[in-house]
N, C-alpha and C positions, 0 to 999 in steps of 0.2 A: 959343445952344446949337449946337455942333457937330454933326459925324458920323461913323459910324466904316464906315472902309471896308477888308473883309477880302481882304486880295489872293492867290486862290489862281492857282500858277503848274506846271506839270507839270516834273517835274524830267528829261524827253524831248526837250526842246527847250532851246537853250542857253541860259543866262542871259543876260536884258535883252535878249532877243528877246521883247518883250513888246507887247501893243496898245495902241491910241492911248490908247483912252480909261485903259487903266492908265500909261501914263507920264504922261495928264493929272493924272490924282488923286496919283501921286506926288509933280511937281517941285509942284505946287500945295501940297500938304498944312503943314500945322500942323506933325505929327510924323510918321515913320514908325518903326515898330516889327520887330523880329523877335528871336525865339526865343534865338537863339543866334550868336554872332560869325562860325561857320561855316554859317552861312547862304549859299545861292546867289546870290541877290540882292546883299547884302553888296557886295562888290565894282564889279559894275556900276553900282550906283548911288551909292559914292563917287567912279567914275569920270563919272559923270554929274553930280557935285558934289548929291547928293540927299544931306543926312542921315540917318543912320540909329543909331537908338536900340536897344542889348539890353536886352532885358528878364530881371530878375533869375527864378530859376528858381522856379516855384511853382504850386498846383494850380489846375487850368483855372477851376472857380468864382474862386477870387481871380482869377485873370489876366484872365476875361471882366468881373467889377467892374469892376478898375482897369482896364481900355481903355474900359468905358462911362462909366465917372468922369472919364478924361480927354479925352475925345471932347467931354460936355457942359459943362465945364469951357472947353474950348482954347476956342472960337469962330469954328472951322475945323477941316478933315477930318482925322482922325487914321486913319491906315493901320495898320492890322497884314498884315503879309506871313506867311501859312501857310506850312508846314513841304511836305515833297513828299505828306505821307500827308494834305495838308487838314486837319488835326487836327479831327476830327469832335466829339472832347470838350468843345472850346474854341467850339465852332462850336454845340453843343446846350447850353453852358454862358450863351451869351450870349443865345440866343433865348429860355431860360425866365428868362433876367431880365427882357428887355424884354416879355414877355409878361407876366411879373407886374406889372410898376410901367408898363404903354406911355405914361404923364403926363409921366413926367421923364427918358424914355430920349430918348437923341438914335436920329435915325434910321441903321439899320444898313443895307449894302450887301453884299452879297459877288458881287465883281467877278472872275469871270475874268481874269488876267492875260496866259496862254496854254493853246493846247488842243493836247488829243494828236489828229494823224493817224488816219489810218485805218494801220491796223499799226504803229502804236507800240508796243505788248503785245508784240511782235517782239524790239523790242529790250532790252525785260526779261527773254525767254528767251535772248540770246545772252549777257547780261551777271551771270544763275544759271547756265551753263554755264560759261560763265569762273570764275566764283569754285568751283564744283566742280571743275573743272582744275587749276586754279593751287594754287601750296603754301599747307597749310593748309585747305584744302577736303576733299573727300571722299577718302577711300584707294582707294574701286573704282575712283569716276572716273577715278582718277589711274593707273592699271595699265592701263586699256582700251588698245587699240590697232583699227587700223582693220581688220584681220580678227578679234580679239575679237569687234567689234559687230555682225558681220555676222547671227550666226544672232537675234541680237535684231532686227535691222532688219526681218530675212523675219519675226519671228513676229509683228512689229505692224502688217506690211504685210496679215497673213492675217487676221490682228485685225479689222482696218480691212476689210476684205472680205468679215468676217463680219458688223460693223454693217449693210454697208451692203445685204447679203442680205437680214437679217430685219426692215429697216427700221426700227433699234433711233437714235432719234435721238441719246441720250443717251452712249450709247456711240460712233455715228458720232463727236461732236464730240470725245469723250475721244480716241478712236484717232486723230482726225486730229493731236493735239497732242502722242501718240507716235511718232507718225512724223516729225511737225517736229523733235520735240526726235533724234531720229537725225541727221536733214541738219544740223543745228546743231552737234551735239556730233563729229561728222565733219568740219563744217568750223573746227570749234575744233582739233580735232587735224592740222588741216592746220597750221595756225598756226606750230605746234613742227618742222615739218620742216626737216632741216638744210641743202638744197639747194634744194627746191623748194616756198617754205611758199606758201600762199594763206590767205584767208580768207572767211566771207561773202559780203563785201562783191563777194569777186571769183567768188563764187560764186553771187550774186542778177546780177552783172552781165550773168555770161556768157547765163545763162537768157535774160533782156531781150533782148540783142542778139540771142539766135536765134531768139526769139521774132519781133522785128518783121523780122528777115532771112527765116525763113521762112511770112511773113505779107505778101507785097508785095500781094498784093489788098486789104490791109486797109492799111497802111502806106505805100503805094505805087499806085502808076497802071494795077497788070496786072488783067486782067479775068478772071473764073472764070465760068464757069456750072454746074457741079455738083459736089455734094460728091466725085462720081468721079472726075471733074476736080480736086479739091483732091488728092485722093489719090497720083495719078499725079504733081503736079508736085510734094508734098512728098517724095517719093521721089526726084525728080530733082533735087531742091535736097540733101537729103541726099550725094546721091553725088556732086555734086560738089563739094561744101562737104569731103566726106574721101575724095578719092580713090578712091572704089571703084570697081572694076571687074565685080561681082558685083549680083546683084537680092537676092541671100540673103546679100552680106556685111553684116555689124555686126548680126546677129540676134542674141543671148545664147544659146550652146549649154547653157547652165548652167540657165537656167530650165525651170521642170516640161516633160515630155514634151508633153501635150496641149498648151500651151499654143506650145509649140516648132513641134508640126506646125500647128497652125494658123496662125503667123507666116511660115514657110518658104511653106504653100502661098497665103496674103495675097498677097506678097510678087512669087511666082512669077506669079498669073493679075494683079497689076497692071501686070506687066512686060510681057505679051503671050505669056510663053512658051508653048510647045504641051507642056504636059507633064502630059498628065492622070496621074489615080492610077484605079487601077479603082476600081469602085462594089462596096460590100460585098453579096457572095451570099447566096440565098435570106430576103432581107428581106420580112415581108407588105406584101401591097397596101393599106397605107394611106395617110392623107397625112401629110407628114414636119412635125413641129413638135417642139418643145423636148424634151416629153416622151417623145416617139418616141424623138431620138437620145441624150437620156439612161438611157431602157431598154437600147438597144441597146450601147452605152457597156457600160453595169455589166454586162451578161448577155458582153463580150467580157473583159471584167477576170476574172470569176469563171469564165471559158472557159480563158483563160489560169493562172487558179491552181491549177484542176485539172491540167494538163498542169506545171505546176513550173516555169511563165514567169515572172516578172517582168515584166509587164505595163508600167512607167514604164521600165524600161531596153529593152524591145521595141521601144517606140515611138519611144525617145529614138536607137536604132539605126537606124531604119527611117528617122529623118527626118531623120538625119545621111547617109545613104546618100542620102536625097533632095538634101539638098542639093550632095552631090557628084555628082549627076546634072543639079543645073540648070548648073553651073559646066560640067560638060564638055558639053554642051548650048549654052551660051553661048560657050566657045571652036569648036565644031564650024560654029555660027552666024555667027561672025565679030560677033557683039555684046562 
């Protein structure tokens, strides 16, 4: 009596990039099987001079039969090579046979042939984006453009900001694979550009390099001793990695007010400059924590909407003015 050995292979990795022990049970085997002439396997393993048998089309009970029938039969290992989705039917089809009869079954195997990476899953979202791009896919997709997706990118980033507030895990993971599929479908439409296409690939690359470029303590020989020390020199690698001449150039003037004045003045006291801002008047005597300056926050927003401020363009002024104050600051300084 034979054996049957089911060879599941990840359709992520390229065909007949396979493991030892599945090219052993291969070139060894009795028979090899699969599905359909367009199989991936197919090819590499008549170029590996392996045989390879189609099997005519029929419902997984018959197909799980006849591969135990000819398994016990051959008097050597008969392979069936799975489809990319493991054919799970073919796969529960054959264990409740040899569960019912275990006397006369030949013994069954299911042999990994290749595994997926850690982010593999990656590449099945950049290759559902392409096919919603390309003709014949989705009509919206296909009209988007890269300021289109913009106010969607900010509403999943806020999204994502809100899982990660209320500690909602469930939601965390979703938003996070709304915001990938943003960078994905950006860099898919980079693609089509007529001058200056990129993709992905050149967009996972660039990340990497800056990554371990501005990482030499980690990458490299340089030595840090505190996170405020990391600070300071990722700022210096920054600037001269793009030419600035500014502590407050490359901020996003675009991003929320608050968040803007808190950047400019980071920025400012990592640099060394002497540029305080005064300290907000008649504050009580307590001790300042979270919910301190978020009272005080909201009790200046609803200060301001009485008087017919605009509160986000106030600040958004205040801290554009700021930073035209470090610049001429900085040339007065000769920095």
């Amino acid at each position: 009596m034979g054996d049957l050995v089911l060879l599941s292979t990840t359709h992520r990795v390229a065909p007949g990039l396979l493991s030892w022990p599945a090219w052993q049970a291969l070139t060894r085997a009795a028979s090899v099987h699969v599905a359909a002439r367009g199989h991936a396997l197919v090819a590499p393993l008549t170029d590996a001079g392996v045989g390879v048998e189609v099997a005519p089309t029929e419902p997984s009970q018959v197909r799980a039969a006849r591969l135990l029938a000819t398994a016990r039969d051959a008097g050597g290992t008969v392979v069936w090579c799975l489809a990319d989705d493991g054919e799970p039917a073919l796969v529960r089809a054959v264990a409740e046979l040899v569960t019912a009869d275990p006397s006369t079954a030949p013994e069954v195997e299911l042999l990994p042939g290749s595994y997926d990476l850690p982010g593999a899953r990656f590449l099945d979202l950049v290759a559902v984006l392409d096919r919603l791009r390309s003709p014949g896919g989705c009509p919206w997709d296909a009209e988007q453009t890269h300021a289109s997706l913009v106010a969607h990118l900010l509403e999943e980033a806020y999204e994502l900001v809100e899982a990660i507030e209320t500690g909602d895990r469930a939601a965390l993971r979703e938003e996070l694979g709304d915001v990938l599929m943003q960078v994905v479908f950006h860099a898919r439409l980079a693609e089509e550009h007529g001058d200056d296409p990129f993709g992905i690939d050149d967009v996972a690359g660039d990340i990497v390099d800056k990554l371990v470029r501005r990482h030499p303590h980690v990458f490299g020989d340089e030595q840090v001793s505190s996170v405020d020390e990391l600070h300071v020199r990722w700022d210096a690698l920054k600037t001269a990695e793009k030419s600035r001449t500014s502590a407050v150039d490359g901020v996003p003037l675009a991003q929320p007010a608050l968040a803007l004045a808190g950047k400019l003045l980071g920025r400012t006291e990592r640099a060394g400059l002497d540029l305080p801002v005064a300290d907000p008047v008649a504050l009580p005597a307590v001790d300042v924590d979270e919910v301190v300056v978020g009272e005080l926050l909201l009790s200046v927003v609803a200060w301001a909407r009485r008087h017919d401020v605009d509160p986000e363009q106030a600040l958004r002024r205040a801290a554009r003015t700021y930073a035209d104050r470090v610049r001429a600051h900085e040339r007065t300084d000769g920095r």
